[in-house]
C-alpha positions in Angstrom: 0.0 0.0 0.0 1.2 3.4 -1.0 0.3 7.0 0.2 1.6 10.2 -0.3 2.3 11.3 3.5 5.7 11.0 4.5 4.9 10.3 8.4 5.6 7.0 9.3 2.9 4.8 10.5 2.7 4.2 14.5 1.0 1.1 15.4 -0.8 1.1 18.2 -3.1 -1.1 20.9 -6.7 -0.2 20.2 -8.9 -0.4 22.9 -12.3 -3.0 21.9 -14.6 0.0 21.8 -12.5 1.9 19.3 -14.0 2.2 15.5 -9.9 1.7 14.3 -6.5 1.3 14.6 -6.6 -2.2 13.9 -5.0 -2.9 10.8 -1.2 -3.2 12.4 -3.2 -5.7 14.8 -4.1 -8.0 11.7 -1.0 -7.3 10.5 1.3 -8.5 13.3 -1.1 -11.2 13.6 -0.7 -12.2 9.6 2.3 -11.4 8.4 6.1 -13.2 8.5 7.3 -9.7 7.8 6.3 -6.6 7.5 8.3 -2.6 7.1 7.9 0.8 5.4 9.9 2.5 2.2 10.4 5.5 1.7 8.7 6.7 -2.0 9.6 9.6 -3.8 5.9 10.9 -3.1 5.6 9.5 0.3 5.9 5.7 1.6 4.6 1.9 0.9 4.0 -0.4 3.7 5.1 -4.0 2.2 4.1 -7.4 3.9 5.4 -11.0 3.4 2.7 -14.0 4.0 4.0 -17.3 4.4 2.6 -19.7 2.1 2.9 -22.8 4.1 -0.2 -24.2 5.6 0.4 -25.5 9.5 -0.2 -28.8 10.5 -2.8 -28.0 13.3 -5.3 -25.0 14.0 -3.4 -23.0 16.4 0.4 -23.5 15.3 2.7 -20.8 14.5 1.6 -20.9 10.0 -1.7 -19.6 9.3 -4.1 -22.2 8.4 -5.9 -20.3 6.1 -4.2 -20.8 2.5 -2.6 -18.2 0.7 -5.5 -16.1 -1.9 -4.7 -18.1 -5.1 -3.8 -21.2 -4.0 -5.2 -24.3 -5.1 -6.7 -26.3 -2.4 -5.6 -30.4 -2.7 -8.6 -32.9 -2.6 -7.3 -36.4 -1.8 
């Protein structure tokens, strides 16, 4: 995602009544990686998503399978 301010985002802890602030939450929660580049008009924020599948429902890989991917049917 790019914009065209050069502040650099500050994630912070939203409380559960507040209408946002939660994107960096699904981030942290999503990503392998995550950082900010500077742009010549501003910045991009860039993610990395694993696209491993984990074994059980709670491991460390997200379960859900990466948008694209072909599901296997055995």
């Amino acid at each position: 995602m790019t914009d065209r301010d050069a502040m650099l985002p500050r994630p912070r802890s939203p409380s559960g009544m507040d209408e946002s602030g939660f994107g960096f939450v699904l981030v942290e929660a999503l990503a392998d990686k995550w950082g900010v580049r500077e742009t010549a008009g501003g910045k991009a924020v860039w993610i990395e998503l694993s696209t491993e599948q984990a074994d059980e429902p709670g491991d460390e890989l997200s379960a859900i399978p990466a948008c694209g991917a072909a599901s296997e049917k055995g």
